[in-house]
N, C-alpha and C positions, 0 to 999 in steps of 0.2 A: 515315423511313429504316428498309430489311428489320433484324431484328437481325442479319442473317449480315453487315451491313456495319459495325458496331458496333467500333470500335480496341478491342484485347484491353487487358486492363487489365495492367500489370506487375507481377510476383510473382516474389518469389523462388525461388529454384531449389529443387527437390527435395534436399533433404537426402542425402546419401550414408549407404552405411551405418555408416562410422563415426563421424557426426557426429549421426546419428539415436542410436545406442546412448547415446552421451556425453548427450546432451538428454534421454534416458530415466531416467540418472541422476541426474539434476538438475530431476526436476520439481514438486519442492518449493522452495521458498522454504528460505533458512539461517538455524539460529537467529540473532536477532543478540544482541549483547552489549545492547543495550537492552531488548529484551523479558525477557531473564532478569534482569536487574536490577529493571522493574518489576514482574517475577512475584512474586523474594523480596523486596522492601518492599511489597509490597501485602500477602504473609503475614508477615510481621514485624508491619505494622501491628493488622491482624485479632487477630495471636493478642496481642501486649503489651497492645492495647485490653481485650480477654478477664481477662487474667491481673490484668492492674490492678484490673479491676471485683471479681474472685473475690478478690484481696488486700484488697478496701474489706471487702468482704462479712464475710472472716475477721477482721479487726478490731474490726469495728463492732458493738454488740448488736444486736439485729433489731428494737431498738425504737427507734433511736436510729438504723438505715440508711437512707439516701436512693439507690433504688435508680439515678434519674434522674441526679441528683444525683454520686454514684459514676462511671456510666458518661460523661458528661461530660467529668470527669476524666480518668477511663483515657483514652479516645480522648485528648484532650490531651498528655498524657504520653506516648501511643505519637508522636503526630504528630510529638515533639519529638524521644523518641529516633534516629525512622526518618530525622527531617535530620540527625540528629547524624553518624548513620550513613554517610549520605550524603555528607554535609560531610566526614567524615575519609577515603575510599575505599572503604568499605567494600563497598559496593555493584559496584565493580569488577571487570570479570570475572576478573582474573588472583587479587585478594583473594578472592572466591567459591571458587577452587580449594584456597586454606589453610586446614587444619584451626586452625592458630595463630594465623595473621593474623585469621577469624571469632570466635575467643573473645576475642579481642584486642577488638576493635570491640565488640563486645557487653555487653563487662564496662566500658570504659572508656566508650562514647559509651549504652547500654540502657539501664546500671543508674542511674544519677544521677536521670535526670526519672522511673523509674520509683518508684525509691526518694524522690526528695522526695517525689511526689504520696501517697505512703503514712506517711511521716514524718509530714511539716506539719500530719498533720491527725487522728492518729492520736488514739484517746479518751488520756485524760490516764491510766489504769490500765494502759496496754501500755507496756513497754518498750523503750525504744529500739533498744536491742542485739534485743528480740525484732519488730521491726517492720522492722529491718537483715538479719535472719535470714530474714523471709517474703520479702522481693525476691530472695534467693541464692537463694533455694528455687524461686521462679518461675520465673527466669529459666535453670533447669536444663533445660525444656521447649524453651525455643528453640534453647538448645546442643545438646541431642541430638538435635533437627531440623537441627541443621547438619552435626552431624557422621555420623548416621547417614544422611542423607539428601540435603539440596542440596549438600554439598561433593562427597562422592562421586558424585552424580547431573551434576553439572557439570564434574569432573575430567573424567571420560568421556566428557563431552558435546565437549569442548574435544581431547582426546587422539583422540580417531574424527575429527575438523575439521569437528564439525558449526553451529562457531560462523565458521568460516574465510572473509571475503568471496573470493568468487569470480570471478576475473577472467581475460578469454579476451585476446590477443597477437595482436596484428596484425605480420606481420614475422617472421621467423625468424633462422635464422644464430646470427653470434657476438652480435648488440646480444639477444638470445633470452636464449643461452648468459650471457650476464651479470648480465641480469636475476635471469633463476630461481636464481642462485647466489647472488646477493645477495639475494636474499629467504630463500633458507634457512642462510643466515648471521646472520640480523639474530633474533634471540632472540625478540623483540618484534614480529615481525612476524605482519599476518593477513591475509595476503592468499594466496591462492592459484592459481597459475597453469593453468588446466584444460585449454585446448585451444592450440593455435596455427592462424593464417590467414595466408595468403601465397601470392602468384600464384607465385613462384618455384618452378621445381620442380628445382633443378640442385646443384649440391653448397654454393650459398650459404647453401640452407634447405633443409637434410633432413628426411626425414621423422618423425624422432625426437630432442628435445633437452632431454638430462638426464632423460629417461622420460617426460616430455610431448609427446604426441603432436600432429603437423598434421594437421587433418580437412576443410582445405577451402581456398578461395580468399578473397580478400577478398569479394564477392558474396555466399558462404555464409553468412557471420557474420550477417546478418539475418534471415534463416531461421532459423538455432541461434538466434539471443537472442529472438525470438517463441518457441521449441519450449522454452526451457531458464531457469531462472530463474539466473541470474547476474547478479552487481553492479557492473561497471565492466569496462571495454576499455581498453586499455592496447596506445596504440601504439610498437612497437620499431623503431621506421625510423632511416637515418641523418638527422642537424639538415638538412644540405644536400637533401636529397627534402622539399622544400619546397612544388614542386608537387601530389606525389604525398599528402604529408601533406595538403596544405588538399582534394581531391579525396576523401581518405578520410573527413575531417567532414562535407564535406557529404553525404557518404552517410551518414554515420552517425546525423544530427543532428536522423533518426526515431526515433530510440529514446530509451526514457524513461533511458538510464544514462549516467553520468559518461565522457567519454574524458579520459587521462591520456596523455601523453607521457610514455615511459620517462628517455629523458635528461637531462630536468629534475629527477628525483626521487633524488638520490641516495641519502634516508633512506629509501627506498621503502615508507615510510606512503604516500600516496596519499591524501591528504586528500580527501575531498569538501565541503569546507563550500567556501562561495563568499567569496573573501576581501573585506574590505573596501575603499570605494573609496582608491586611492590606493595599493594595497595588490598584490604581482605575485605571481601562483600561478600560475608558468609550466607546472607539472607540468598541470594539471587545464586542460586546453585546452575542452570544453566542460561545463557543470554537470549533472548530471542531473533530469530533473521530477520524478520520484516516490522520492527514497529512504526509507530507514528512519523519519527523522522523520516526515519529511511523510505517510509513509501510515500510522502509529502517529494521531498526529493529526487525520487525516480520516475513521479506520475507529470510531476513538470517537466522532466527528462524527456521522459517520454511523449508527450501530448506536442513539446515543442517541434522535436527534432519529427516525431511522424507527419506531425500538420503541414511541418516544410516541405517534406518527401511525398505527402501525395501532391501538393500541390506542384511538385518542379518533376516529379512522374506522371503525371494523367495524361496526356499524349501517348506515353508508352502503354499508360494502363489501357487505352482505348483500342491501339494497334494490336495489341496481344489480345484483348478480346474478339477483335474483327476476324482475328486469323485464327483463336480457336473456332469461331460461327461457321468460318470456310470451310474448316478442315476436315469436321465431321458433328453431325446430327446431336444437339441434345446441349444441354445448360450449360455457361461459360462459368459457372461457379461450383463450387463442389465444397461441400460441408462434412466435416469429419468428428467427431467425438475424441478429443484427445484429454487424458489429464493434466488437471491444472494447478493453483497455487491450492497449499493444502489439499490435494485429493479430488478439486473439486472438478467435475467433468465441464469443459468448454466446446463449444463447435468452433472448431477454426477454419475458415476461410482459404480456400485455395482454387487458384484457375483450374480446372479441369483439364488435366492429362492422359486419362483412359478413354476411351469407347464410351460412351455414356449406359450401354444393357450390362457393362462388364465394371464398372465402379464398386471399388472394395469399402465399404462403410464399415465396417470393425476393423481395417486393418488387418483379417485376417489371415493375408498369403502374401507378404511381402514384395517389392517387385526386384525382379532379376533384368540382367542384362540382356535385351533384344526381347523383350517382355512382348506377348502378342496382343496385350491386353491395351496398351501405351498407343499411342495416337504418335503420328510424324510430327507436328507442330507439341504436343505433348512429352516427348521422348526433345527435345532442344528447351524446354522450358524446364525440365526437373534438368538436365544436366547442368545448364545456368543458374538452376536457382531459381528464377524468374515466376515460377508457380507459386511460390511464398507472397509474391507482394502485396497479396488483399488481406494478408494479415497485418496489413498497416490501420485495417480498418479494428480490426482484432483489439490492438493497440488504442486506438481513439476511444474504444469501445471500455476501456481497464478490464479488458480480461488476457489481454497478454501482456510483455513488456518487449522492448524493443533489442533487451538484450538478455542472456539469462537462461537456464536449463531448456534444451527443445523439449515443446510439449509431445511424447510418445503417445500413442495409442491406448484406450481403455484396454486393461489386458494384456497388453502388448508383448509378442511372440516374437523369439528371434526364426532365423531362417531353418534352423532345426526343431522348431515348433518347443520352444522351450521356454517358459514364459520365463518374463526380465525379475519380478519380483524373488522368486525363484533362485536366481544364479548369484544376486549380487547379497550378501546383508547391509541393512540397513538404506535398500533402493526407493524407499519412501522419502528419506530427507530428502534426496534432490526436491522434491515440491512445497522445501521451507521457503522461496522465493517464487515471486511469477514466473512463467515458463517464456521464454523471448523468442523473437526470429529469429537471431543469432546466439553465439554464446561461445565462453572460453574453449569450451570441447571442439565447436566448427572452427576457430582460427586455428586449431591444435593436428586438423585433419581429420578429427571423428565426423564425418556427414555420413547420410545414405543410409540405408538398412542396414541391420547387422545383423550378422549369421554366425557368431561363434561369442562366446562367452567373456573370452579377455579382452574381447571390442568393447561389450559391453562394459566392464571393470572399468575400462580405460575411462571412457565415456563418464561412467558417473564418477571416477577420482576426480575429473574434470567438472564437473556441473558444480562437486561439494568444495572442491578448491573456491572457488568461482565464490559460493554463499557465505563460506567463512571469510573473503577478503573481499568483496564488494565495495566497491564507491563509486561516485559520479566519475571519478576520471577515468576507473578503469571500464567503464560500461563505454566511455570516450572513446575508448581504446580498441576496444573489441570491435565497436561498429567500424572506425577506418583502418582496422585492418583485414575486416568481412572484404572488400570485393577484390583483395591479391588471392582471402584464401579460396574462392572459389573459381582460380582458373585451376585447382587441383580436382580433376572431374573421374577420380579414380571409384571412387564409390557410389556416383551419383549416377544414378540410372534408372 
């Protein structure tokens, strides 16, 4: 088939200009209230463990210190305070902003395990009152870290709305007009209403309500949420647009974020967590794949286990480069455009297995068995596998994951020049997660190109199985059982 007769693939609409500007604004990620909390207990910990050690140290004669021994301790003792911490609020973004409420927690939930570990054990010639004295003294360091530094640095952070989840409206009008008002009524609230969408254009939904701008049509909203990091949609429709609402999910139900019904939500928290079975969270009509837990927890996954892998690979990674230099003329690396989490395009990293004058950068023509194009050291590196592993760096880099949907080609055409969006519905979800080097589909036996239509089926039952039942153990799972499935070398070519 000519490509000039190829079905165009569907894409969302060009961004207008005021919804380009808004997505410009927003193309960073918002702090969230989890990352600043494990930022300061990770430094609470570090420095108590510290102070503790340097309190043994002051105590102890130096003939008579155990340096190992000490440090043990401290760590101990920090560990204890930082759940004390924990356990009483401390840790909470709204506590982070008091200068009161932080010496509050510090003094009541720090001092105690910090102070027994320095009591109990103290030589029998210090006194008590003077080993009560050295804990006040330590723990002066953490308070003027607080007070000169993460209370004010987080007041800030919170007052500018850089902690504020960010969520775009579907629907205008008055069910709009109510919403945003009761969001900025509600003290407690952190949500933030950024943009509006709505086919209407008539005096039901203006183009401005309560200083939140409309920038687009329902259709647009898919475009901005690929262009713009935002956390939830949040539909404003009346109950009775019944139709109209279940028409708007399932367009929506590409993207990695939570949609919420307005009208359910009176306390207009907007929960994201998925309620238990038995359990009705009318407000939160579908869950989102990727939120804040889940990608705090994959990106530690991830950073860990690849940091390990280059480090206990780079001997290999050096000999596989030595031997593509030998083998034939032209760059040991090869960059490709593949789609990524939500839509977005990535270059990902791969050793070079073609000819260097004959490298396919769109993906164009897929490769075939005994491919003229493939390289002798090239043609043993795809059949292994082996041409993947600079996407470790992919990985280090969070634009891939280490386990998780293969990122396919922009466009991407099977072997009867049939594009992928085309044959499957709903072939956008696969990119409600990162895309990995691995993934449920390659232990399953889908690798290689595909050339026929129920490959591809296969394929994404597989990727969407994979996004609906995701966890750390089963991403565990997928990677050790990655190198039994790749002595199945049927399709890799």
């Amino acid at each position: 088939m000519p490509d000039t007769l190829l079905p165009e693939r569907p894409v969302a609409p060009a961004l207008n200009a005021a919804a380009a500007g808004l997505a410009g604004q927003f193309r960073r990620a918002r702090l969230s209230a989890e990352a600043v909390a494990l930022s300061v207990a990770a430094v609470d910990a570090a420095l108590l463990s510290l102070l503790g050690w340097f309190g043994a140290y002051a105590l102890y004669p130096p003939e008579s210190f155990a340096p190992w021994l000490a440090a043990g301790g401290a760590t101990a003792a920090a560990a204890v305070a930082v759940a004390l911490v924990a356990y009483g609020g401390g840790y909470r973004l709204r506590q982070l902003t008091s200068l009161r409420a932080q010496t509050w927690r510090l003094a009541v939930c720090a001092m105690p395990p910090l102070a027994a570990g320095l009591v109990a054990n103290r030589p029998a010639d210090v006194p008590l009152e003077d080993a009560l004295a050295l804990c006040a003294a330590l723990l002066a360091l953490p308070l003027a870290l607080r007070w000169l530094g993460f209370v004010p640095a987080i007041r800030w952070a919170v007052e500018a709305g850089l902690t504020e989840r960010r969520a775009v409206l579907v629907g205008g009008g008055d069910p709009a007009h109510d919403l945003i008002t009761g969001l900025r009524a509600n003290p407690a609230n952190t949500v933030r209403i950024c943009a509006i969408f709505d086919d209407r254009s008539d005096a039901r939904s203006p183009e401005l309500v309560l200083d939140v701008p409309k920038i687009g049509r329902f259709d647009d909203l898919l475009g901005f949420a690929r262009s713009a990091e935002i956390d939830m949609v949040v539909i404003a429709l009346p109950l009775e647009a019944t139709d109209r609402i279940a028409i708007l999910l399932d367009k929506f139900e590409v993207l990695p974020l939570p949609v919420h019904l307005a009208q359910f939500s009176k306390d207009y928290r907007f929960d994201d967590t998925v309620p238990a079975p038995g359990q009705a969270r009318l407000s939160l009509l579908e869950a989102g794949s990727f939120g804040l837990r889940r990608r705090m927890l994959k990106r530690l996954f991830d950073v860990t286990i690849a940091s390990l892998a280059v480090l206990a690979l780079s001997p290999l990674l050096v000999l596989i480069a030595l031997a593509i230099r030998l083998d034939s003329p032209g760059p040991i690396l090869f960059r490709q455009m593949r789609s990524g989490f939500n839509e977005r395009q990535v270059a990902v990293f791969k050793f070079r297995s073609m000819r260097a004058d004959r490298c396919d950068l769109q993906a164009s023509e897929i490769v075939v068995k005994n491919d003229p194009r493939v390289t002798r050291v090239g043609a043993f590196l795809r059949k292994t596998s082996l041409d993947e592993l600079p996407q470790l760096f992919n990985v280090l880099r969070g634009e891939l994951s280490l386990v998780g949907p293969r990122p396919h080609a922009v466009d991407a055409v099977t072997g009867r020049r049939e594009a992928f969006a085309e044959l499957v519905a709903g072939y956008s979800a696969r990119h409600r997660l990162p895309p990995g080097i691995t993934g449920w589909a390659q232990i399953h036996g889908s690798r290689g190109g595909i050339d026929d239509p129920e490959a591809l089926r296969r394929r994404v039952a597989y990727d969407l199985w994979y996004i609906e039942n995701w966890s750390p153990w089963l991403d565990l799972r997928i990677l050790l059982a990655t190198p039994a499935a790749l002595f199945d070398t049927r399709n890799a070519y």
